[in-house]
C-alpha positions as CSV (number, residue, x, y, z in Angstrom):
1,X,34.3,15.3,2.3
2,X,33.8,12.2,4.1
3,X,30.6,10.9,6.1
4,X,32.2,11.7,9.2
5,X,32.2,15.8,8.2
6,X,28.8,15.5,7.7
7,X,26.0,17.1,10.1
8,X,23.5,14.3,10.9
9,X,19.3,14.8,11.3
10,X,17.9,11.8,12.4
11,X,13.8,11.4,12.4
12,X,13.4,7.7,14.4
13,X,10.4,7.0,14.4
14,X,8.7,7.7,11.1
15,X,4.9,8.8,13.0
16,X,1.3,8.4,11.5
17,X,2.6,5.4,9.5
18,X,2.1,1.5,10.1
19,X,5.5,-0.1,11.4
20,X,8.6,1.8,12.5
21,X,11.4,3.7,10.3
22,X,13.7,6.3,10.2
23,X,15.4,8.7,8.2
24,X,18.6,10.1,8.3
25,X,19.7,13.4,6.2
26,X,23.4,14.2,5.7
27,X,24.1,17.6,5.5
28,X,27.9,19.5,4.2
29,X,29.3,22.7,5.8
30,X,27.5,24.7,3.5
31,X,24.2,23.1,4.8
32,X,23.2,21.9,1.8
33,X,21.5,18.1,1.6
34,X,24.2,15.6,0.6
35,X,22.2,12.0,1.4
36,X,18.6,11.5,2.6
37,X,18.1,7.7,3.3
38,X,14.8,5.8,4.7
39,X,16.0,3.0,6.7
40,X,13.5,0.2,7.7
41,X,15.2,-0.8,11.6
42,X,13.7,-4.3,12.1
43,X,14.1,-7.7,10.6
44,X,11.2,-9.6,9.5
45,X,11.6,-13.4,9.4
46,X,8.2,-14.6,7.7
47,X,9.7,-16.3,4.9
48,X,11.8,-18.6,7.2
49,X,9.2,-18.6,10.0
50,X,7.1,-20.9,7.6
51,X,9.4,-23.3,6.7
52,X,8.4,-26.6,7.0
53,X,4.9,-26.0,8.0
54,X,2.0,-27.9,6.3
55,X,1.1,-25.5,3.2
56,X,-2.8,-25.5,3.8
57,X,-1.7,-23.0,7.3
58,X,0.0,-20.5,5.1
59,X,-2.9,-19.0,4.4
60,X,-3.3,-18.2,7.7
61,X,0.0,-18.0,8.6
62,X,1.3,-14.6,6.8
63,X,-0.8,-12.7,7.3
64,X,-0.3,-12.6,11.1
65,X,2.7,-9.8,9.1
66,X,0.1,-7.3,10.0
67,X,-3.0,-6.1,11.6
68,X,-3.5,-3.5,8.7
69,X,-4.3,-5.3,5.9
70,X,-4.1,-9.2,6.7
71,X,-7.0,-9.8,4.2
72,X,-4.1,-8.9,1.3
73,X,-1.2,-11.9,2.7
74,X,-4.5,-14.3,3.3
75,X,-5.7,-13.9,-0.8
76,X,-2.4,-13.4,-2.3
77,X,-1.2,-17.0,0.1
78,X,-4.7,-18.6,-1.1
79,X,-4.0,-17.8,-4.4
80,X,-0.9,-19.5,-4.3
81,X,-2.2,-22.5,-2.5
82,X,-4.7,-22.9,-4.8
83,X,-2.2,-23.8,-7.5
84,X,-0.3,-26.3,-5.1
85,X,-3.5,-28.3,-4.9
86,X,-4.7,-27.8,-8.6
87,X,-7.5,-25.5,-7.9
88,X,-6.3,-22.5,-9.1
89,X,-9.8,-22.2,-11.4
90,X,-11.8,-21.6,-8.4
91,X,-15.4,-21.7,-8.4
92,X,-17.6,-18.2,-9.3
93,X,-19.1,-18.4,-6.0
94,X,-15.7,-18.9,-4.3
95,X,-14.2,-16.0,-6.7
96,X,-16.4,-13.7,-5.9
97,X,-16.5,-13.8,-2.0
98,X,-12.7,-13.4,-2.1
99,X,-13.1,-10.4,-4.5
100,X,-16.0,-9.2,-1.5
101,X,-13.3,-10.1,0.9
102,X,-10.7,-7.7,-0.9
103,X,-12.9,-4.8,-2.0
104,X,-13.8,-4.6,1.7
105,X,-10.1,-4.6,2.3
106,X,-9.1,-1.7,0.2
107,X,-12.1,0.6,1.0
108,X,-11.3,0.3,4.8
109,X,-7.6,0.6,4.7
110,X,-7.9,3.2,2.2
111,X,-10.3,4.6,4.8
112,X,-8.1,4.4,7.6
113,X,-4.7,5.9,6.0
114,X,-6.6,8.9,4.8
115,X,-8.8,10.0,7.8
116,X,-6.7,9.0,10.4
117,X,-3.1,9.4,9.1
118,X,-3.4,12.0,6.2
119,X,-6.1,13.9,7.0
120,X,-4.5,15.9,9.5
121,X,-2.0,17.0,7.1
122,X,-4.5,18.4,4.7
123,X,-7.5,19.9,6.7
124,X,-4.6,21.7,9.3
125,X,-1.4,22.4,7.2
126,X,2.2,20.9,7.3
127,X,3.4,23.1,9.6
128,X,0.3,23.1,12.2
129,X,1.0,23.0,15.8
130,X,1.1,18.9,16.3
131,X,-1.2,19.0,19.3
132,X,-4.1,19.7,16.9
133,X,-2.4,17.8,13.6
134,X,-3.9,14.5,14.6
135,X,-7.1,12.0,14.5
136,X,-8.4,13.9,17.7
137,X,-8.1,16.9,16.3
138,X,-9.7,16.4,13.2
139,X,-12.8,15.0,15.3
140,X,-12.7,18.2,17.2
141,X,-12.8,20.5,14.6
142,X,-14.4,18.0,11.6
143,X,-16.6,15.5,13.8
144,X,-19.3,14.9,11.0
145,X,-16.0,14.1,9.0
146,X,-14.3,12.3,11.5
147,X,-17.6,10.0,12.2
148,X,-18.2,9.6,8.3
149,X,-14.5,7.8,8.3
150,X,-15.2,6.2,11.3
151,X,-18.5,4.7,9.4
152,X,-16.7,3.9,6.4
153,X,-13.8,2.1,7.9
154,X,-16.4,0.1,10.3
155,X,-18.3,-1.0,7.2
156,X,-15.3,-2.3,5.4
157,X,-14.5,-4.5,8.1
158,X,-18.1,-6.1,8.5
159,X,-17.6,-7.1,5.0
160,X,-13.8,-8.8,6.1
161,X,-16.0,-10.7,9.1
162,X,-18.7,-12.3,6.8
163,X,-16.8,-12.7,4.3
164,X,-13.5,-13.9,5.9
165,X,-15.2,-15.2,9.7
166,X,-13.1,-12.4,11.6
167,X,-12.3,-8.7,11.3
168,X,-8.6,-9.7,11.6
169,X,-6.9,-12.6,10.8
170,X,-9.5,-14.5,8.9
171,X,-9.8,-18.0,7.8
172,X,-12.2,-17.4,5.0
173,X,-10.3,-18.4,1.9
174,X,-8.4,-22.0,1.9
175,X,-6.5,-23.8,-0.8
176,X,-8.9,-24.3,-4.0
177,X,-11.6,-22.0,-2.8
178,X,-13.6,-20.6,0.2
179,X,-15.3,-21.9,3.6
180,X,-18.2,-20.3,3.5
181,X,-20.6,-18.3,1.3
182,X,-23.0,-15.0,2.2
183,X,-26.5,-15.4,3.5
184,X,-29.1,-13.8,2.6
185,X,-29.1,-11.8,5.4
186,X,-25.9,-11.2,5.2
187,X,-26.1,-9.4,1.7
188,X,-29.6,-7.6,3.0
189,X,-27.6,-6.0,6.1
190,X,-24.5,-4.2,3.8
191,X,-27.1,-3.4,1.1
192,X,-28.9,-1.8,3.0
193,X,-25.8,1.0,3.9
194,X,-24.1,0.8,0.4
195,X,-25.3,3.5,-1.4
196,X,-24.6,5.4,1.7
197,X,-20.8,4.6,1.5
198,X,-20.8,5.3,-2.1
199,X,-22.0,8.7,-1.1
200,X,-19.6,9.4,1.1
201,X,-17.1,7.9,-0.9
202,X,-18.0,10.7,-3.6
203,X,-17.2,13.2,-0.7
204,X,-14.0,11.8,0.3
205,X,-12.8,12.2,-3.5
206,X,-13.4,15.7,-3.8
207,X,-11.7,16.4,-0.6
208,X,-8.4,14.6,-2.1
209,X,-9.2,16.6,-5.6
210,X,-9.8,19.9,-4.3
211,X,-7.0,19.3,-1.7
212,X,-4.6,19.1,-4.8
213,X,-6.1,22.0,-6.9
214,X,-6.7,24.1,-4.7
215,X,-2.5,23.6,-3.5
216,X,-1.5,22.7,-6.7
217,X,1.6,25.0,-7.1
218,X,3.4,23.0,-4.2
219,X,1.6,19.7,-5.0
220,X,3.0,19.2,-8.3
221,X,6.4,19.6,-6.7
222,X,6.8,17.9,-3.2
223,X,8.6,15.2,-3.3
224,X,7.4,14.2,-6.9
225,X,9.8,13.0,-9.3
226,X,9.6,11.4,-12.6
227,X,9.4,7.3,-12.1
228,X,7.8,3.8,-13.7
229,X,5.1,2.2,-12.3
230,X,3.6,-1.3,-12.3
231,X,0.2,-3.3,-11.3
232,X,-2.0,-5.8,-12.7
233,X,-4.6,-5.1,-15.2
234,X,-7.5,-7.2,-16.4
235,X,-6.6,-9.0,-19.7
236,X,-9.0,-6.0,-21.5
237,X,-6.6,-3.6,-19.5
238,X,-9.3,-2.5,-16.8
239,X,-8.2,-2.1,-13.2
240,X,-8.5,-5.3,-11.1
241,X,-7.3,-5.3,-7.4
242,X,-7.2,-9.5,-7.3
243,X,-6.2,-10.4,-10.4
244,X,-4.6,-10.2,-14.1
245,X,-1.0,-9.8,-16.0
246,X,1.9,-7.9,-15.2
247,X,1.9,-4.1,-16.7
248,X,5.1,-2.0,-16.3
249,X,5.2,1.6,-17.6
250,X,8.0,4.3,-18.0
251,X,7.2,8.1,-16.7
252,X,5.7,8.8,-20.4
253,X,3.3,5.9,-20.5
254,X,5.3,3.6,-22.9
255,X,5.2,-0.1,-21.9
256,X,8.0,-1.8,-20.4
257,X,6.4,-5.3,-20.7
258,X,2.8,-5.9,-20.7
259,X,0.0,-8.5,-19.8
260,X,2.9,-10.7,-18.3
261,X,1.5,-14.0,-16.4
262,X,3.1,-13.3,-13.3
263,X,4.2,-16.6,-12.3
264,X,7.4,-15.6,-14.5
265,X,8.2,-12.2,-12.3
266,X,11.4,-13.9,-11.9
267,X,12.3,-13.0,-15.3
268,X,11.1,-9.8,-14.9
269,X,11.8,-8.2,-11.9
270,X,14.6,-9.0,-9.4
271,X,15.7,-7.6,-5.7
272,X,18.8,-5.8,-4.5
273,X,19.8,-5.7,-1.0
274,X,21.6,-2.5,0.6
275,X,23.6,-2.8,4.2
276,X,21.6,0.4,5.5
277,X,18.1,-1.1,5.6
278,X,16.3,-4.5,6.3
279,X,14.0,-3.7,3.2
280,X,14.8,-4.5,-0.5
281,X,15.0,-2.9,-3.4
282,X,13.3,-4.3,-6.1
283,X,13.8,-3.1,-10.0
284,X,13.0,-4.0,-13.2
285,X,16.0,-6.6,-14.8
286,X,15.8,-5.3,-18.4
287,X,16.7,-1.6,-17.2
288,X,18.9,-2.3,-14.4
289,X,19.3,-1.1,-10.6
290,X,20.1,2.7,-11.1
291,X,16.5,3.5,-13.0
292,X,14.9,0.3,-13.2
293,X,12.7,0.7,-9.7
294,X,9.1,1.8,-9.8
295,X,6.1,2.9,-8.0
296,X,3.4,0.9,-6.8
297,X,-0.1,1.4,-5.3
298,X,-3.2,3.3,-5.9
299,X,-0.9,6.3,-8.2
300,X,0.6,3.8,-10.0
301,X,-2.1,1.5,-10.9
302,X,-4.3,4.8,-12.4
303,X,-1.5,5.5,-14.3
304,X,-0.9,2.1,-15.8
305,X,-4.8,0.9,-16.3
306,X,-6.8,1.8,-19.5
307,X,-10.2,2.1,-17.5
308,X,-12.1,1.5,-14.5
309,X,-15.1,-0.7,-14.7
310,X,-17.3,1.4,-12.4
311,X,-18.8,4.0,-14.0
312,X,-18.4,6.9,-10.7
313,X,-14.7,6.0,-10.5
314,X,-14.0,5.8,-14.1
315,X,-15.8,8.9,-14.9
316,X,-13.0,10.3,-11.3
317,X,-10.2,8.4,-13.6
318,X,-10.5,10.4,-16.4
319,X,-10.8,13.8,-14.7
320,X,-7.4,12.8,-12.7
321,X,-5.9,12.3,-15.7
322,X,-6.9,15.1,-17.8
323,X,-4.2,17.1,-15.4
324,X,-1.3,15.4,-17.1
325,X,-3.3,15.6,-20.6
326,X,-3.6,11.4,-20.4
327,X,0.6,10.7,-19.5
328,X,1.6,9.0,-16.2
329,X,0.7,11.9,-13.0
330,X,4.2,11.7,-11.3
331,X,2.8,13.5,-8.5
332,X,4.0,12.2,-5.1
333,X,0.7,13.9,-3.2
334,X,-1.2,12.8,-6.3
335,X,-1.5,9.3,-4.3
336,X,-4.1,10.5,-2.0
337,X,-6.3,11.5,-5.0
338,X,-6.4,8.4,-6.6
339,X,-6.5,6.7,-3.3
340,X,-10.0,8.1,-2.9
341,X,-10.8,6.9,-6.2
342,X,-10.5,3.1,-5.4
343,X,-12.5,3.6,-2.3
344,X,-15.2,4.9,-4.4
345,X,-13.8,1.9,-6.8
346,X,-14.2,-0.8,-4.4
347,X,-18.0,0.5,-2.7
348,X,-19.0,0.5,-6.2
349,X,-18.0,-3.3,-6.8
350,X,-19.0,-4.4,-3.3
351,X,-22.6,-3.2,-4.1
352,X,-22.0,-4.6,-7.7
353,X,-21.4,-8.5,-5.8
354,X,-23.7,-8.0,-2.9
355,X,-26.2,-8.0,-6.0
356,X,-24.9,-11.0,-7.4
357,X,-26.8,-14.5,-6.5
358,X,-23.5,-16.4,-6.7
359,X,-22.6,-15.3,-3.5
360,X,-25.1,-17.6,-2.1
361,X,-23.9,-20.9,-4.0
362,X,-23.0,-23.7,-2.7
363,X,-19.9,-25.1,-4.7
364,X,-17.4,-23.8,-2.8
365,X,-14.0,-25.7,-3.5
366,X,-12.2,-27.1,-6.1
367,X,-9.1,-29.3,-6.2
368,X,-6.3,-30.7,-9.1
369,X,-3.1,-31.8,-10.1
370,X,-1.0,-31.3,-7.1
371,X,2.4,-29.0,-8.0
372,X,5.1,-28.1,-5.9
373,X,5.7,-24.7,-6.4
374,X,3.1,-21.6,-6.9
375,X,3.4,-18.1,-7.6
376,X,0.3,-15.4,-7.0
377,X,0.1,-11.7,-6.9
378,X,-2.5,-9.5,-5.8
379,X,-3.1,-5.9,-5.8
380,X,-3.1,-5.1,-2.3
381,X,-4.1,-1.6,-1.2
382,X,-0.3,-0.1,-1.0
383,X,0.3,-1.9,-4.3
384,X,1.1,-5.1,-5.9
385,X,2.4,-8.1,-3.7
386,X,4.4,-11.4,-4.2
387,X,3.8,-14.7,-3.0
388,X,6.2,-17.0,-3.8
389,X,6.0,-20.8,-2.9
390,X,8.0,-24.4,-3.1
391,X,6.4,-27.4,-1.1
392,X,7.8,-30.5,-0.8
393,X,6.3,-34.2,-1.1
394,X,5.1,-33.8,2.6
395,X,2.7,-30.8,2.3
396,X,6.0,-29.0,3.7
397,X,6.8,-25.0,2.6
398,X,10.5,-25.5,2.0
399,X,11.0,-21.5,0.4
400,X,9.0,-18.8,0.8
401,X,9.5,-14.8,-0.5
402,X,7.4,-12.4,-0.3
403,X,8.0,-8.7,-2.1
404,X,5.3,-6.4,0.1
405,X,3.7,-3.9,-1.8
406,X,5.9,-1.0,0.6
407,X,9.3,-3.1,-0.8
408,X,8.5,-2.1,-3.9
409,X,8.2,1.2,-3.1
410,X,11.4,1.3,-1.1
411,X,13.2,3.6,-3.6
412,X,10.5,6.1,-4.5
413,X,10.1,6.4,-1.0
414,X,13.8,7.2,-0.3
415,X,13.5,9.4,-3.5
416,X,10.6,11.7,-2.2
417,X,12.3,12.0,0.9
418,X,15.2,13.1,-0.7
419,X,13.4,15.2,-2.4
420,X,11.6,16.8,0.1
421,X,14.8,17.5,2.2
422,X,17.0,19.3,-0.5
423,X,14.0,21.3,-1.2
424,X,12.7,22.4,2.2
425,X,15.6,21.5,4.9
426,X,16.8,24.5,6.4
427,X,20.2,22.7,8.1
428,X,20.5,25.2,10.8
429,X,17.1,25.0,12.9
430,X,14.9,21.7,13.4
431,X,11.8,23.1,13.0
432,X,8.8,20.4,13.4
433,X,7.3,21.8,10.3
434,X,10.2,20.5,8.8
435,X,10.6,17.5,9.7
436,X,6.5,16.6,9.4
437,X,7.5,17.7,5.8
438,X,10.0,14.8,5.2
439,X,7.4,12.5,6.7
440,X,4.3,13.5,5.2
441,X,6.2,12.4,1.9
442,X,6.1,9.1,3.3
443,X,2.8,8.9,4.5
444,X,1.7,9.3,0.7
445,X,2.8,6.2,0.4
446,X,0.8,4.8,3.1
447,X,3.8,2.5,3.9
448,X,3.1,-0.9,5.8
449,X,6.5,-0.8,7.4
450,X,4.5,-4.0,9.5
451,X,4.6,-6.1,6.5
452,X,8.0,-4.8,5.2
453,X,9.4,-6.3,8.7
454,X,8.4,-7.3,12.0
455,X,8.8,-6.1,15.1
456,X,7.4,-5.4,18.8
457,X,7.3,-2.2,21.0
458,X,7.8,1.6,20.5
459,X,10.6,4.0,19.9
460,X,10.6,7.7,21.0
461,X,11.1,10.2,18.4
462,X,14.6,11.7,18.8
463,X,16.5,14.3,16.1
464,X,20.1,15.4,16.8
465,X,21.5,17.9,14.7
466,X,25.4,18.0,14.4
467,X,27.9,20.2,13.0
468,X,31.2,19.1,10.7
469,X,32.9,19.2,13.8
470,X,31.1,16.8,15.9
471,X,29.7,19.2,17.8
472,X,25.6,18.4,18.7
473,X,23.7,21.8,17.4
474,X,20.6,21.2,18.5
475,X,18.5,18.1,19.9
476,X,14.5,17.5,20.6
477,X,12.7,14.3,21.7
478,X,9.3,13.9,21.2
479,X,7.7,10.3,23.1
């Protein structure tokens, strides 16, 4: 049967994500799912945009890719600047106000995706009437919930203006180190709300947890699927969100490659392009395209860590993985769990720095052996992310690629909707239930669709449904 005896359900836009999508599911005469497909619409033209500009604006430069998590472009081009001008051993004082800079990062995007986005998933139910399935409805019905991720979200950013000089779209870090360090009063005014966050960070956990055991017998099954996954890990194989080696693991935990210094990712890990989507595909080269991709993110990077150094999220760690006896959690949904667990991660570090007198030194930058070409990864909050470099004798970028943590996740994305569809799509009826189903496998992801592409202006929502004949079944808008 060809594609044109197909029925065709299109979701366009993708809703409660960042960026814009769609998703396309092919259907036979029998009504069963033959193709499910995420397609990212737009075109993003970063990596040419910064061509032939001096390298020390990169920094600032990429991450104008989004409003959502800036903080991650600005470290992960730093990083890589740092190299071009020999200073990639930055000093402790400079370290660890970038490492302030992230934590605050993660904790308030984390924040964000999970009140705001997800939240209404969980505290309602999929199939909810979508007038109450939303951020105002959770304040109606959850305000002392609503207002503690408010707080949360608003403290995570204070730390991104001290530490980087604005909310959005700082200029904090620079090649070889940092511009500024924390005052005194400065540290006085987060300590002051830390233990506070940490508290509520607890909270937000056992939503997430309870959320999943309390569902479990669908939860283990929508949209999960077996996969490999991939972060960083500290060179003792802890968690770290800024920096460390390459760790790749298969569904059962056994190492692909390990510790890898990730200026050789090349070797390692390569892209594939496909004509339906403006996003790649990345995989791993040793296992090829067809079952070499991975996951990414905060699922991924509990399954591939040996510990946590923070003693509340370590001791969360291990009771997350005591539900796959230790082996990778392959649960799609799972990533809102262990989402919660680096935000109770990264309030336990940001307290752990705010108490560090470093922050208040006064060696800031350090410079080298100039090089003309630098690699740097970070872990950003979706998962890990590529910065790739050459500069030329004049302080010019002449290449530039970037693989966005939500690029790496393009296949287990399009897997999980997949997924989702054959199990739940009825073929006949568009139901919304349905088709906040299909999404709400995204939104696990929290996908950055922003920094996967770029693009301007909105799209209404519009799903035609039609039969083998041609003939349009059914058809709903929603602006």
């Amino acid at each position: 049967m060809s594609d044109n005896n197909l029925k065709r359900v299109v979701i366009e836009p993708v809703t409660r994500v960042e960026g814009h999508g769609k998703v396309t599911v092919l259907l036979d005469e029998n009504n069963k799912v033959k193709q499910a497909r995420l397609h990212i619409v737009e075109f993003r033209g970063f990596e040419r945009f910064i061509q032939g500009r001096p390298f020390w604006e990169v920094p600032v430069l990429v991450q104008r890719l989004c409003g959502i998590c800036p903080v991650s472009h600005h470290l992960a081009a730093a990083k890589a600047m740092d190299i071009i001008v020999g200073g990639e051993n930055i000093t402790p004082t400079a370290e660890k106000m970038r490492r302030l800079m992230h934590y605050g990062q993660t904790f308030q995007s984390h924040v964000l995706h999970f009140f705001h986005l997800s939240s209404p998933d969980l505290l309602f139910g999929f199939d909810a009437d979508p007038a109450i399935r939303n951020i105002i409805g959770v304040a109606a019905k959850y305000p002392d919930l609503a207002v503690q991720g408010v707080m949360m979200r608003k403290f995570g950013q204070e730390i991104i203006k001290a530490t980087a000089g604005k909310k959005i779209h700082g200029t904090g870090a620079i090649p070889g180190g940092v511009n500024k360090n924390l005052s005194i009063e400065e540290r006085d005014f987060f300590l002051k709300d830390i233990d506070k966050m940490i508290e509520w960070s607890i909270g937000a956990v056992k939503i997430a947890k309870d959320y999943t055991m309390e569902n479990f017998d669908m939860v283990k099954t929508f949209g999960s699927f077996e996969s490999n996954h991939l972060s960083l890990i500290r060179e003792d194989g802890a968690m770290d969100l800024y920096h460390g080696g390459l760790r790749a693991i298969d569904a059962q935990g056994k190492n692909i490659f390990d510790h890898v210094d990730y200026k050789n990712y090349q070797d390692y890990i390569t892209e594939e392009v496909r004509s339906w989507s403006y996003m790649k595909f990345p995989f791993i080269k040793s296992i090829g395209t067809e079952n070499g991709w991975y996951r990414v993110g905060p699922l991924a990077r509990i399954n591939t860590c040996d510990f946590i150094d923070t003693p509340l999220a370590e001791k969360e760690r291990k009771e997350f993985m005591a539900l796959t006896d230790g082996k990778p959690n392959n649960i799609t949904l799972a990533y809102h769990w262990t989402r919660m667990i680096e935000v109770l991660h990264s309030a336990e570090k940001m307290k752990e720095l705010l108490n560090d007198p470093d922050l208040q030194g006064k060696d800031l930058v350090v410079t080298g052996e100039r090089r003309g070409e630098a690699v740097a990864l970070i872990e950003a909050p979706r998962g890990t992310l590529f910065h790739h470099y050459k500069v030329d004798e004049n302080d010019q970028v002449t290449m530039a690629n970037l693989i966005v943590s939500t690029t790496n996740n393009n296949v287990p994305m399009n897997t999980a909707v997949t997924k989702v569809a054959v199990d739940y799509l009825s073929g006949v009826e568009i139901t919304e239930g349905l088709l906040n189903r299909i999404e709400v496998a995204i939104r696990a992801y929290d996908p950055c669709l922003s920094c996967a592409t770029h693009a301007m202006g909105k799209m209404p929502l519009v799903v035609t449904l039609v039969d083998h004949n041609g003939t349009v079944i059914d058809k709903k808008t929603k602006e």
